[in-house]
N, CA, C and O atoms as a GROMACS GRO file, in nm:
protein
  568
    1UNK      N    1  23.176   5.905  -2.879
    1UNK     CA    2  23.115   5.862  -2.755
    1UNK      C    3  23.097   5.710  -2.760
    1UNK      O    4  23.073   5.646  -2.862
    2UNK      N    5  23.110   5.659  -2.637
    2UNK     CA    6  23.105   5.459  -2.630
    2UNK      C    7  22.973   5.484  -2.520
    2UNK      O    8  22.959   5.532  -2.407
    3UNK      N    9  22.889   5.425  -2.620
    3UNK     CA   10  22.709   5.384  -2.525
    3UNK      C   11  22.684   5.210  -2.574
    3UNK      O   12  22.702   5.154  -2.683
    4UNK      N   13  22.635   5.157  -2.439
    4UNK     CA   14  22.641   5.027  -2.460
    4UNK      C   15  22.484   5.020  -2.366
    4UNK      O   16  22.469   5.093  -2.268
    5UNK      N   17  22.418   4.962  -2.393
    5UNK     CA   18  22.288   4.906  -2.384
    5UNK      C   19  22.251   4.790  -2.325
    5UNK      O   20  22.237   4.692  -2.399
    6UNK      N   21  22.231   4.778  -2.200
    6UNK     CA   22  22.201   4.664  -2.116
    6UNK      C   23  22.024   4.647  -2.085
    6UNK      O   24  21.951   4.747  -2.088
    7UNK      N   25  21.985   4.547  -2.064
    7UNK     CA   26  21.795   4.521  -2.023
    7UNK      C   27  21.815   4.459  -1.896
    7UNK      O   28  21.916   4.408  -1.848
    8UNK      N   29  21.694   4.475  -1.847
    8UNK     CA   30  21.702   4.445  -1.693
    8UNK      C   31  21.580   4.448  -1.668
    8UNK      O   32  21.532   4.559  -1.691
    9UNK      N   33  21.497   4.362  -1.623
    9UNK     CA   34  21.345   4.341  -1.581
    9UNK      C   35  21.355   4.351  -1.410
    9UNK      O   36  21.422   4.276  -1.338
   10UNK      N   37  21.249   4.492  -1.360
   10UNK     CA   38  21.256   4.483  -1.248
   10UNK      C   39  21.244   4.361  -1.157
   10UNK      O   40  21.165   4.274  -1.193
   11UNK      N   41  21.304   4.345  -1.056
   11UNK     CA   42  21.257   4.188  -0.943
   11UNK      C   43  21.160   4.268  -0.859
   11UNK      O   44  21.153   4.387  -0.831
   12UNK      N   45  21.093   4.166  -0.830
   12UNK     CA   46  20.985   4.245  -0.711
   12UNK      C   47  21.048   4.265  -0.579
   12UNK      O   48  20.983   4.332  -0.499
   13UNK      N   49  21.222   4.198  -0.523
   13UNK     CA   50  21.254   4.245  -0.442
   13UNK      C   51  21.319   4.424  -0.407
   13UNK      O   52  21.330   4.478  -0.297
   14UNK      N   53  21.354   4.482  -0.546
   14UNK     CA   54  21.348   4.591  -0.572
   14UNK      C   55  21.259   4.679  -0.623
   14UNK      O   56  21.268   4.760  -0.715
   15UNK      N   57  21.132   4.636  -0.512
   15UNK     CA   58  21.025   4.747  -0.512
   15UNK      C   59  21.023   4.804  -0.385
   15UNK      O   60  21.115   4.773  -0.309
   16UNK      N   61  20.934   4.882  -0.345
   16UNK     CA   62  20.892   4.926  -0.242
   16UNK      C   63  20.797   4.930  -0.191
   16UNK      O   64  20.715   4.870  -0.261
   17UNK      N   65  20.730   4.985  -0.057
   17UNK     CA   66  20.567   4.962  -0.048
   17UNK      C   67  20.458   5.027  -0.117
   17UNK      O   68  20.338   5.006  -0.103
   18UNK      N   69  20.542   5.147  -0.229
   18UNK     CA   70  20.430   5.181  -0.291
   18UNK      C   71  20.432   5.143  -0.462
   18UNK      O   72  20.371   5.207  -0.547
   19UNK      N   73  20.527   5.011  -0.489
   19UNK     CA   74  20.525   4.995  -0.575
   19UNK      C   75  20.624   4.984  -0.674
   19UNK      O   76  20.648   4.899  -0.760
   20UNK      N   77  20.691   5.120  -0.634
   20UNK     CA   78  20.804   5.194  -0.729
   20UNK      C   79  20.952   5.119  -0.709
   20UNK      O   80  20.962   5.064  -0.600
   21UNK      N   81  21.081   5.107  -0.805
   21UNK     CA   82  21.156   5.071  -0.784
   21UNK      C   83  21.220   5.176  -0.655
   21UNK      O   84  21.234   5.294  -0.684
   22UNK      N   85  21.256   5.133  -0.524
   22UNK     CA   86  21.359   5.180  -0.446
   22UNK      C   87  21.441   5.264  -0.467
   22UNK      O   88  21.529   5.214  -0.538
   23UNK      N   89  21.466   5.392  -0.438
   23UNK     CA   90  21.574   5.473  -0.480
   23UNK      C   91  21.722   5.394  -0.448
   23UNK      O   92  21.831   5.419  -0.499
   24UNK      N   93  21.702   5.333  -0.387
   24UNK     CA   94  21.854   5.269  -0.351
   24UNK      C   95  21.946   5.215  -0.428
   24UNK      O   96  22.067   5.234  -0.444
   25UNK      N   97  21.801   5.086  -0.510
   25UNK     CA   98  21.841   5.056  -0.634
   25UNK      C   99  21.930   5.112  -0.734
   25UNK      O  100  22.031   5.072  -0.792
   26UNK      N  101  21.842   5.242  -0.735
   26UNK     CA  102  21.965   5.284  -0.880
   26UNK      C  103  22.116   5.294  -0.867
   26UNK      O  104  22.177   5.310  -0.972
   27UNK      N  105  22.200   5.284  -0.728
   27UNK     CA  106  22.339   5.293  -0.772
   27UNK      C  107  22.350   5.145  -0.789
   27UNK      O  108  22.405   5.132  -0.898
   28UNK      N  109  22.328   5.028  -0.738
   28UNK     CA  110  22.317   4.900  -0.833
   28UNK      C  111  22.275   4.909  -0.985
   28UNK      O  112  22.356   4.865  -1.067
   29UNK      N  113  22.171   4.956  -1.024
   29UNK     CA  114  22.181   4.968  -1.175
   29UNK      C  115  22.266   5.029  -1.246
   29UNK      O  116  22.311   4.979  -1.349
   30UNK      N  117  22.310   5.175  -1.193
   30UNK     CA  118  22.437   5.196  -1.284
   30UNK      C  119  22.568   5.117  -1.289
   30UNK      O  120  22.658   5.112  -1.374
   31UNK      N  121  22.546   5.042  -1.144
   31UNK     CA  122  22.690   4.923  -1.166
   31UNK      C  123  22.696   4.848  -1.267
   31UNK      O  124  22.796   4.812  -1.330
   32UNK      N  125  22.572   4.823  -1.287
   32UNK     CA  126  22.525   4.708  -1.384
   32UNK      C  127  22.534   4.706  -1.474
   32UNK      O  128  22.589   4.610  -1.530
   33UNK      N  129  22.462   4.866  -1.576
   33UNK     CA  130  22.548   4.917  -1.658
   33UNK      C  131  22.681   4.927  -1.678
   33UNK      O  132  22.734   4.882  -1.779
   34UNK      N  133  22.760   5.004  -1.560
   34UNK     CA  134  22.866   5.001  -1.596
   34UNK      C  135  22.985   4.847  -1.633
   34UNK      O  136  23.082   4.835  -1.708
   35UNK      N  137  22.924   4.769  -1.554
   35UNK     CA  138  23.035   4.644  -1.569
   35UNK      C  139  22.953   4.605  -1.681
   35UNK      O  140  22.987   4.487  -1.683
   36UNK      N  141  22.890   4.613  -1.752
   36UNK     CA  142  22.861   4.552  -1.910
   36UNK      C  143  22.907   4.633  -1.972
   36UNK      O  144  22.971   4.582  -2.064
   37UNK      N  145  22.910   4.755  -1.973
   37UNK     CA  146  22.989   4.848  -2.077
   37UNK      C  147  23.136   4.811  -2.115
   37UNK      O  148  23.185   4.818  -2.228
   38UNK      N  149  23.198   4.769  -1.999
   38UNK     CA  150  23.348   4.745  -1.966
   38UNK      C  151  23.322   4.606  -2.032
   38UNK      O  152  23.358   4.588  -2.148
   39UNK      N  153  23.266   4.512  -1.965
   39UNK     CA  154  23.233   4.366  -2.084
   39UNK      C  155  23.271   4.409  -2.210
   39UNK      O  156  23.369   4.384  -2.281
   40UNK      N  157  23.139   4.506  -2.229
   40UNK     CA  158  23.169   4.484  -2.403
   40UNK      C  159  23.275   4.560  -2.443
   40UNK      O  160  23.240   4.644  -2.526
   41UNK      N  161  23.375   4.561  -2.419
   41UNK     CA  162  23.482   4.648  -2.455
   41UNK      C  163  23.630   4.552  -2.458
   41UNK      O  164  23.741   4.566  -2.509
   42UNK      N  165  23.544   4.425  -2.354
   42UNK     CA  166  23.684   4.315  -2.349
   42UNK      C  167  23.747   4.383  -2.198
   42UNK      O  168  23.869   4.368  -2.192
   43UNK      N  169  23.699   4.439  -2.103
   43UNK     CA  170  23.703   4.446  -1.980
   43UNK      C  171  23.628   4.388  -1.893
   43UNK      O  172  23.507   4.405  -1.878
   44UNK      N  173  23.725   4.296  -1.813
   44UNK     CA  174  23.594   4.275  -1.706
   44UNK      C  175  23.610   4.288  -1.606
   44UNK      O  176  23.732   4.275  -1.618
   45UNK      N  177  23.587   4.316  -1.414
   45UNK     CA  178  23.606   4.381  -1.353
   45UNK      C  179  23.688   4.316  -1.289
   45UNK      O  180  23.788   4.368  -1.239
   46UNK      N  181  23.645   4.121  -1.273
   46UNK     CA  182  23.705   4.042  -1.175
   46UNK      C  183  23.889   4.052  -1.235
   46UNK      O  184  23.986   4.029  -1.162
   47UNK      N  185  23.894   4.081  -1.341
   47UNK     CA  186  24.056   4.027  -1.411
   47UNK      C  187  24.122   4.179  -1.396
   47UNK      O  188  24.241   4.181  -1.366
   48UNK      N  189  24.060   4.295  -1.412
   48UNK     CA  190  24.138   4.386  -1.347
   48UNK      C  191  24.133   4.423  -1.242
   48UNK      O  192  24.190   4.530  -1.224
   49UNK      N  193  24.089   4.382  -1.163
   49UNK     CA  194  24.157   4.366  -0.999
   49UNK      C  195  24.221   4.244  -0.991
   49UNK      O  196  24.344   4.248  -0.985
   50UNK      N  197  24.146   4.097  -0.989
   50UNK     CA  198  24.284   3.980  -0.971
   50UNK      C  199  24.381   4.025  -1.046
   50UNK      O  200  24.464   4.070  -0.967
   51UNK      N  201  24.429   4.043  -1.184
   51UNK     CA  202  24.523   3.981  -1.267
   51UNK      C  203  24.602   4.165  -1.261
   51UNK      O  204  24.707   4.188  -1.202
   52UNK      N  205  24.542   4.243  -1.316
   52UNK     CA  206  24.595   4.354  -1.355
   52UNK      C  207  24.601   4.404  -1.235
   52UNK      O  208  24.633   4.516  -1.275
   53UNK      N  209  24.596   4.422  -1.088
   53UNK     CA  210  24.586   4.497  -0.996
   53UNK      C  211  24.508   4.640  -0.939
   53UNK      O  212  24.534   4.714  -0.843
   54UNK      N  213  24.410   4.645  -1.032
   54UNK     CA  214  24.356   4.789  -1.039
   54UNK      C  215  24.203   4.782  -0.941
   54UNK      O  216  24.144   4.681  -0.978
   55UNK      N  217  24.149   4.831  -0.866
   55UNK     CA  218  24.054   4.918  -0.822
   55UNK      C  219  24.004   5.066  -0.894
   55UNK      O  220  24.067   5.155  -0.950
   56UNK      N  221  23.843   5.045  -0.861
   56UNK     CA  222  23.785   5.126  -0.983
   56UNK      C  223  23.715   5.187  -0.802
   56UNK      O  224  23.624   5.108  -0.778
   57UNK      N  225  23.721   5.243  -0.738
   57UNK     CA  226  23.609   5.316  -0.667
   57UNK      C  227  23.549   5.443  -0.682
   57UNK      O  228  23.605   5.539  -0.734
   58UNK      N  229  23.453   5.443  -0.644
   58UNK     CA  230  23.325   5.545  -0.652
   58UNK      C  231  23.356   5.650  -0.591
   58UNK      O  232  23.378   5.635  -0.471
   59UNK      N  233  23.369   5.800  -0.653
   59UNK     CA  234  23.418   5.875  -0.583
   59UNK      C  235  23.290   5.961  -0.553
   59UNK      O  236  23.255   6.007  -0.444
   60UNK      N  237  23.228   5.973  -0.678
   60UNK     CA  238  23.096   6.079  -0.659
   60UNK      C  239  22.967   6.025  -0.740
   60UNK      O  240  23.000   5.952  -0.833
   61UNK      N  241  22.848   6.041  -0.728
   61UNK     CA  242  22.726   6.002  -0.796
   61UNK      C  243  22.602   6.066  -0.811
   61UNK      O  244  22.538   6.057  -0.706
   62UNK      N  245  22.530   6.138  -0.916
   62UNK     CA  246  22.446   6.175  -0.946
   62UNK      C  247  22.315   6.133  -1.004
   62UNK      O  248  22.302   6.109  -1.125
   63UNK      N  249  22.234   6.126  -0.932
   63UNK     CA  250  22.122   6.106  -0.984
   63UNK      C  251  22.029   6.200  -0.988
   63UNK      O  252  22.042   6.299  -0.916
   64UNK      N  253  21.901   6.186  -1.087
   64UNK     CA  254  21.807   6.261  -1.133
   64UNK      C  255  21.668   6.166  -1.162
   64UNK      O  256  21.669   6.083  -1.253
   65UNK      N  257  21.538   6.187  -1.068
   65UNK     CA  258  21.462   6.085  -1.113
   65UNK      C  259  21.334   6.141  -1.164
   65UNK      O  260  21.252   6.208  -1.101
   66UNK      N  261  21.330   6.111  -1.262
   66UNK     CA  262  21.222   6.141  -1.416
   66UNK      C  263  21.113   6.099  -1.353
   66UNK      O  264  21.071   6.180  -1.270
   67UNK      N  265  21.033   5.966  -1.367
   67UNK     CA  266  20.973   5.912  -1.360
   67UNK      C  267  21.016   5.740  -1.303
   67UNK      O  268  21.109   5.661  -1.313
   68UNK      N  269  20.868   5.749  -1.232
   68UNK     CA  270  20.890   5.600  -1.148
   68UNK      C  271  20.905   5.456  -1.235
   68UNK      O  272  20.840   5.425  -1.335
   69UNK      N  273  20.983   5.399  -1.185
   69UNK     CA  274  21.003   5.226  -1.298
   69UNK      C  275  20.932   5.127  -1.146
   69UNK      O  276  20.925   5.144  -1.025
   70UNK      N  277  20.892   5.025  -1.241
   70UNK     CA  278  20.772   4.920  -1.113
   70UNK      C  279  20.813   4.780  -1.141
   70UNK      O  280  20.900   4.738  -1.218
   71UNK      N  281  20.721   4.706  -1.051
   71UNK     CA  282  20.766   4.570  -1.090
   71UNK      C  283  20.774   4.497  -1.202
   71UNK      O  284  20.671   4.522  -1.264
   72UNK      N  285  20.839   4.422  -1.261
   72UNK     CA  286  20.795   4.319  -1.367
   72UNK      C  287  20.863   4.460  -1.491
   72UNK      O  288  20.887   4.421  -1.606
   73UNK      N  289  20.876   4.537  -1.475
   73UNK     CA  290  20.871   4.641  -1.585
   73UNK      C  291  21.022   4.607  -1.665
   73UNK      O  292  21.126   4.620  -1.601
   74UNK      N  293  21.025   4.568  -1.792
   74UNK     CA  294  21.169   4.608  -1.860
   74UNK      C  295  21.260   4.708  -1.872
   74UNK      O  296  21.240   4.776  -1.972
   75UNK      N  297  21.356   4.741  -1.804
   75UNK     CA  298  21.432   4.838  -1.807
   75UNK      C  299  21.531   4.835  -1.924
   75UNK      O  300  21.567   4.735  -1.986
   76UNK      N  301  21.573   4.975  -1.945
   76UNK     CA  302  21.690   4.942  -2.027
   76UNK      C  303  21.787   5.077  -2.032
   76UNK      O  304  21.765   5.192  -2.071
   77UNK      N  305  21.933   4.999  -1.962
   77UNK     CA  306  22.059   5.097  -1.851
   77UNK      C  307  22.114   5.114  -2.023
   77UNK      O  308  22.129   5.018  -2.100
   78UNK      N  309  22.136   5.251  -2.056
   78UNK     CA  310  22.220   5.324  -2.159
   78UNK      C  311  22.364   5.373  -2.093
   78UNK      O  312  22.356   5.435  -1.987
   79UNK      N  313  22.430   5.361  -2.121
   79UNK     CA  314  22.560   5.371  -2.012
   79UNK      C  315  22.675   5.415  -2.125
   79UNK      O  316  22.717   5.351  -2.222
   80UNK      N  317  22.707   5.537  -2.081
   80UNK     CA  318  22.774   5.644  -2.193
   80UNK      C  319  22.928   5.652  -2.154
   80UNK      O  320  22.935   5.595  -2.045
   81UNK      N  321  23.038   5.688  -2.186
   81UNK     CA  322  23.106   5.738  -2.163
   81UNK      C  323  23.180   5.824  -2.242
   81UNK      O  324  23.256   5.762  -2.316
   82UNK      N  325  23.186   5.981  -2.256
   82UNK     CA  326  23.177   6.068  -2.326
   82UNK      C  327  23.318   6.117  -2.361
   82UNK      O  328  23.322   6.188  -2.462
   83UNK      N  329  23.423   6.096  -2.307
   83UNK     CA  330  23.551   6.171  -2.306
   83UNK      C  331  23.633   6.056  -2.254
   83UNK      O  332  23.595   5.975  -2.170
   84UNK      N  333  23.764   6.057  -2.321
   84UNK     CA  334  23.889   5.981  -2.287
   84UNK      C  335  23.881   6.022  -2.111
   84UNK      O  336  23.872   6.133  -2.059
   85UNK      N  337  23.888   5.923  -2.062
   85UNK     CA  338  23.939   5.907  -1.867
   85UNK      C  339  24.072   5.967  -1.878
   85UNK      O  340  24.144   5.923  -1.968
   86UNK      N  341  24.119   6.062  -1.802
   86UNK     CA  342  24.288   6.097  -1.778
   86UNK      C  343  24.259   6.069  -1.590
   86UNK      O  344  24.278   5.950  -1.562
   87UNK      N  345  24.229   6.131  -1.503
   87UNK     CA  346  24.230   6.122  -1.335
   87UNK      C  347  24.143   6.057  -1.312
   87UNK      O  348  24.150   5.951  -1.251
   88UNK      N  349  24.034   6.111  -1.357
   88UNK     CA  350  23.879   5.974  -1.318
   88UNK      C  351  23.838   5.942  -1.463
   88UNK      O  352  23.885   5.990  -1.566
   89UNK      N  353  23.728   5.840  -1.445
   89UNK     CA  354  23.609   5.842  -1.552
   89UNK      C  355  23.493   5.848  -1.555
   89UNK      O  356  23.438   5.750  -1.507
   90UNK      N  357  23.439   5.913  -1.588
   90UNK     CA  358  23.318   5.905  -1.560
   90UNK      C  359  23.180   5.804  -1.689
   90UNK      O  360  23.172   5.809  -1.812
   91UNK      N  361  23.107   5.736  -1.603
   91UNK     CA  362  22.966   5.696  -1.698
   91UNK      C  363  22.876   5.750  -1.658
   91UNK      O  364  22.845   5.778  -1.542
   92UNK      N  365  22.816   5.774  -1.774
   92UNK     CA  366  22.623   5.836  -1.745
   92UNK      C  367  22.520   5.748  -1.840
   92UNK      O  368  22.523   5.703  -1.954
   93UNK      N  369  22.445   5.749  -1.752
   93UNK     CA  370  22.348   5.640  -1.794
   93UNK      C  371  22.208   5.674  -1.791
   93UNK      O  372  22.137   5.726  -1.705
   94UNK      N  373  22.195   5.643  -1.876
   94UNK     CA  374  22.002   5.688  -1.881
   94UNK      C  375  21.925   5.529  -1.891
   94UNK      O  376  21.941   5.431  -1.965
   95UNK      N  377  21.804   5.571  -1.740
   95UNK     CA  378  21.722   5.432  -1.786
   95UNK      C  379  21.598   5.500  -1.818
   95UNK      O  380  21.533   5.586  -1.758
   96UNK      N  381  21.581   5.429  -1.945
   96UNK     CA  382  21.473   5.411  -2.056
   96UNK      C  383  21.351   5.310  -1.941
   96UNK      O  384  21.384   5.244  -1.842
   97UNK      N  385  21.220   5.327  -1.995
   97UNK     CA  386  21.164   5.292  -1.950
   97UNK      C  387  21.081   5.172  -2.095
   97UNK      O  388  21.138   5.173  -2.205
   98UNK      N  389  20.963   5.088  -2.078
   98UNK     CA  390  20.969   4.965  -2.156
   98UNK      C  391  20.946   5.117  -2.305
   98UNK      O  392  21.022   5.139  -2.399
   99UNK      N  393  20.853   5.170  -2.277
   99UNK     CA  394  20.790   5.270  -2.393
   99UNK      C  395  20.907   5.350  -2.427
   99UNK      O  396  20.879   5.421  -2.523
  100UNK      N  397  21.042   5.369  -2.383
  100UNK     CA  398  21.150   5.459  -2.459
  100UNK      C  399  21.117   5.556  -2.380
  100UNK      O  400  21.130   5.662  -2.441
  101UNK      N  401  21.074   5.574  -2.256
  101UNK     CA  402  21.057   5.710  -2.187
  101UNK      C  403  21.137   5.695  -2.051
  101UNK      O  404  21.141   5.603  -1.969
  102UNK      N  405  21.204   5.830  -2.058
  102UNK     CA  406  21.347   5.835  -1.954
  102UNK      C  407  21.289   5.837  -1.853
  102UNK      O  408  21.207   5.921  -1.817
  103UNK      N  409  21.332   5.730  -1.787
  103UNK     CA  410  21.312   5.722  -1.614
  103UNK      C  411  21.381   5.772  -1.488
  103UNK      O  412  21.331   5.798  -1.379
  104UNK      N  413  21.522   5.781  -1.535
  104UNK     CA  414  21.590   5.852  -1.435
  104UNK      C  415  21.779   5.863  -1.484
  104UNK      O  416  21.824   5.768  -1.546
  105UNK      N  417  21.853   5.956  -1.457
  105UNK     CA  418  21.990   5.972  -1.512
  105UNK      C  419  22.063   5.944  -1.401
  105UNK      O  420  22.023   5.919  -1.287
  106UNK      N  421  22.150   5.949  -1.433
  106UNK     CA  422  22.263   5.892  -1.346
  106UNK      C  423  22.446   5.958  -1.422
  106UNK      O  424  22.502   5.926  -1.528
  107UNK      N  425  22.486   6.044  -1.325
  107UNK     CA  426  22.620   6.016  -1.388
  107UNK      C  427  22.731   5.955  -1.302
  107UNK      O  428  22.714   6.005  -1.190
  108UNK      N  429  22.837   5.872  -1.298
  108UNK     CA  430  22.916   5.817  -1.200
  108UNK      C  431  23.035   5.879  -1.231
  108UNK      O  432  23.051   5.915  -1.348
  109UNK      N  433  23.127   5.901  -1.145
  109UNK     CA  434  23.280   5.974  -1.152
  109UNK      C  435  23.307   5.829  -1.052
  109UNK      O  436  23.223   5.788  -0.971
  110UNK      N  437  23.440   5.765  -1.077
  110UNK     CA  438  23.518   5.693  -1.069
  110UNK      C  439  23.674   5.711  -1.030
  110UNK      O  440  23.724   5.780  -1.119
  111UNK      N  441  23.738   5.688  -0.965
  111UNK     CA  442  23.890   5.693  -0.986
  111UNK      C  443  23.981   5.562  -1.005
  111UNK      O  444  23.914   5.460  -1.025
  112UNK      N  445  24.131   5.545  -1.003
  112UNK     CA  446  24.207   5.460  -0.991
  112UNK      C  447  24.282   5.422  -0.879
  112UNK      O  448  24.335   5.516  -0.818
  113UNK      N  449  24.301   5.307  -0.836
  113UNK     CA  450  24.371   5.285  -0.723
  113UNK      C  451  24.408   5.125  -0.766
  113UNK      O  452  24.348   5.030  -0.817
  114UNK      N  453  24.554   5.155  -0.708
  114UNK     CA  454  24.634   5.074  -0.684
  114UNK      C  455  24.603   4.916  -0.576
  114UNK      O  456  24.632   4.916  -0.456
  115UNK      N  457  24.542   4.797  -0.644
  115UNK     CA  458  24.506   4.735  -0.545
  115UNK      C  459  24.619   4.717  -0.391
  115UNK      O  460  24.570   4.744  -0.281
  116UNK      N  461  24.763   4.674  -0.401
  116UNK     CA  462  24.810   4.652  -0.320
  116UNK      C  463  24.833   4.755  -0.192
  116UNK      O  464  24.812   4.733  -0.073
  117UNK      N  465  24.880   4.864  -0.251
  117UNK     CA  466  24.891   4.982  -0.136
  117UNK      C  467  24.792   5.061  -0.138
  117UNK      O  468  24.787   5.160  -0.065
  118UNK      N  469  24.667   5.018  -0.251
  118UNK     CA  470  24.474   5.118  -0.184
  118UNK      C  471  24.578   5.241  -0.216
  118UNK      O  472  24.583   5.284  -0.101
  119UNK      N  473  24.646   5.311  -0.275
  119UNK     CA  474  24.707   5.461  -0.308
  119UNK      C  475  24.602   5.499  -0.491
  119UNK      O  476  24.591   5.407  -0.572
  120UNK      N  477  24.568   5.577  -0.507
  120UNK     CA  478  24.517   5.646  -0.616
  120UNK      C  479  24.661   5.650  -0.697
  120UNK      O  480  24.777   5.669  -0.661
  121UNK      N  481  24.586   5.620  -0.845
  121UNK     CA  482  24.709   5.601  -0.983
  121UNK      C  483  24.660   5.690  -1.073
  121UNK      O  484  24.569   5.770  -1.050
  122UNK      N  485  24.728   5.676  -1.188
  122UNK     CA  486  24.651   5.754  -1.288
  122UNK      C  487  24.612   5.646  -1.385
  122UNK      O  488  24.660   5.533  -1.393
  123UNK      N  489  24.472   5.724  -1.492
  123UNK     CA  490  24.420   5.572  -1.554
  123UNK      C  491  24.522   5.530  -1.633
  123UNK      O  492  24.603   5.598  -1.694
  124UNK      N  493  24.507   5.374  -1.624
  124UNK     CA  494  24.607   5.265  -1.726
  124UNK      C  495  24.621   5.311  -1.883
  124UNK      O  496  24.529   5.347  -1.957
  125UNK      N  497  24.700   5.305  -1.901
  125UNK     CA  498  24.698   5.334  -2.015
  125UNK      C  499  24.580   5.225  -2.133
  125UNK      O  500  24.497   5.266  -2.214
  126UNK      N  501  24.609   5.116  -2.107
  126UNK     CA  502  24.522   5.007  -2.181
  126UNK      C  503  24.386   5.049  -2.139
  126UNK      O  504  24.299   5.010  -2.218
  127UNK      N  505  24.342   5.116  -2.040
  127UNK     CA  506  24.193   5.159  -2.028
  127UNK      C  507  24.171   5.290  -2.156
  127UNK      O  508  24.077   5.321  -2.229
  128UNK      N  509  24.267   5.326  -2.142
  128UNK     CA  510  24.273   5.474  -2.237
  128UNK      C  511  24.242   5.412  -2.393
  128UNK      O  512  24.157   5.446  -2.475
  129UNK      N  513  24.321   5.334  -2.398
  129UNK     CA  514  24.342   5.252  -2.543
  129UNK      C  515  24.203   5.192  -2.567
  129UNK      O  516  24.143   5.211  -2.673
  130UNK      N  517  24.163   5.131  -2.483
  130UNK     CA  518  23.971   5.039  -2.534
  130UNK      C  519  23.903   5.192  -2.552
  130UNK      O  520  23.867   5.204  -2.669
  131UNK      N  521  23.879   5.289  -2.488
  131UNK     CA  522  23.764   5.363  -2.455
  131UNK      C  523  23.828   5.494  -2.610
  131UNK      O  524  23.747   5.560  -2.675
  132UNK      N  525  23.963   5.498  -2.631
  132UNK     CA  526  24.008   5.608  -2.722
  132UNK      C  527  23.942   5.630  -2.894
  132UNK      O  528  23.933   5.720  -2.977
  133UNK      N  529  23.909   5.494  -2.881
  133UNK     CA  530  23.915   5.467  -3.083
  133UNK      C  531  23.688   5.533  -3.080
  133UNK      O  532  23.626   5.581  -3.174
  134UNK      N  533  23.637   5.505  -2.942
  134UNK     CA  534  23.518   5.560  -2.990
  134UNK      C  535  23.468   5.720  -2.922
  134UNK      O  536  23.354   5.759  -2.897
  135UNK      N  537  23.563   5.770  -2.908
  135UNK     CA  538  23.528   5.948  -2.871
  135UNK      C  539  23.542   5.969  -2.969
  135UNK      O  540  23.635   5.919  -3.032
  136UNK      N  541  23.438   6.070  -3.034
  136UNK     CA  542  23.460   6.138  -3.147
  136UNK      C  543  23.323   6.055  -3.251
  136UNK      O  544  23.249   6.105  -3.335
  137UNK      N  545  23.330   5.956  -3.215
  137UNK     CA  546  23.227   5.827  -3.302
  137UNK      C  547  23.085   5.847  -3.258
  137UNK      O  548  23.048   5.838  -3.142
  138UNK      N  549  23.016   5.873  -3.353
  138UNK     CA  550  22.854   5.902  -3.348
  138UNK      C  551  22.784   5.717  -3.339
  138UNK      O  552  22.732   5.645  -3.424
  139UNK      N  553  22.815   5.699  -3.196
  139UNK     CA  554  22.718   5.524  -3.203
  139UNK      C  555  22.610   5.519  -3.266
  139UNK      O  556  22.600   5.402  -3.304
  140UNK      N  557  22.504   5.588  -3.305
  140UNK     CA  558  22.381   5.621  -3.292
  140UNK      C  559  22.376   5.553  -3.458
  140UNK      O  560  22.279   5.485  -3.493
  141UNK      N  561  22.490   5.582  -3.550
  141UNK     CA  562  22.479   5.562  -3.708
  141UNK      C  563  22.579   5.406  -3.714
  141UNK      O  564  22.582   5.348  -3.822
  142UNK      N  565  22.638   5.360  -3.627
  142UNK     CA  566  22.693   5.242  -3.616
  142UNK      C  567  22.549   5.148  -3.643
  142UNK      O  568  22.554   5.024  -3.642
   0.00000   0.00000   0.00000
């Protein structure tokens, strides 16, 4: 499994009137997660769409909310990806709250598309290749 670990201190523009982070928020945080995961892997989003031609869109999204996250509060996006991508990929992400207590899950399904003709591909092979060498790999003892 490839889990990569991002922090994120709530803004007070992503609160609400009673305090709590916005449900809206969270598909921005799993982005957030997700394009650092891809960072740390030596992916980054702007060069595979300019350079490599690829589109990553959102096909489906799950959330689950634990407990409320507030202003000023340190977050921290766990962003998993569990299985080699073949048609989609999917990340799941758990945000931790400052005390290590789960605040809410998230899983994202993803597909491929072809920037020029917007037609669905199958994943790149070089995506297969970064994400292949850690399925099977216990991060947790890294």
């Amino acid at each position: 499994m490839f889990k990569h670990q991002t922090a994120w201190r709530v803004r007070y523009a992503e609160t609400d009137r009673m305090g709590y982070v916005y449900y809206g928020n969270y598909a921005m945080y799993y982005e957030t997660g997700r394009v650092e995961a891809l960072r740390s892997l030596g992916l980054i989003y702007q060069k595979l769409e300019d350079d490599l031609g690829v589109f990553m869109p959102v096909m489906s999204m799950q959330c689950k909310f634990i407990r409320p996250c507030y202003y000023d509060e340190l977050l921290s996006f766990e962003t998993s990806i569990l299985e080699v991508p073949d048609s989609t990929i999917q990340f799941h992400t758990d945000i931790l709250k400052e005390d290590g207590k789960l605040a809410n899950k998230g899983v994202v399904t993803l597909c491929f598309v072809e920037k020029e003709s917007k037609k669905r591909i199958p994943v790149p092979p070089f995506i297969v290749d970064l994400i292949k060498p850690w399925i099977g790999v216990d991060t947790e003892s890294i």
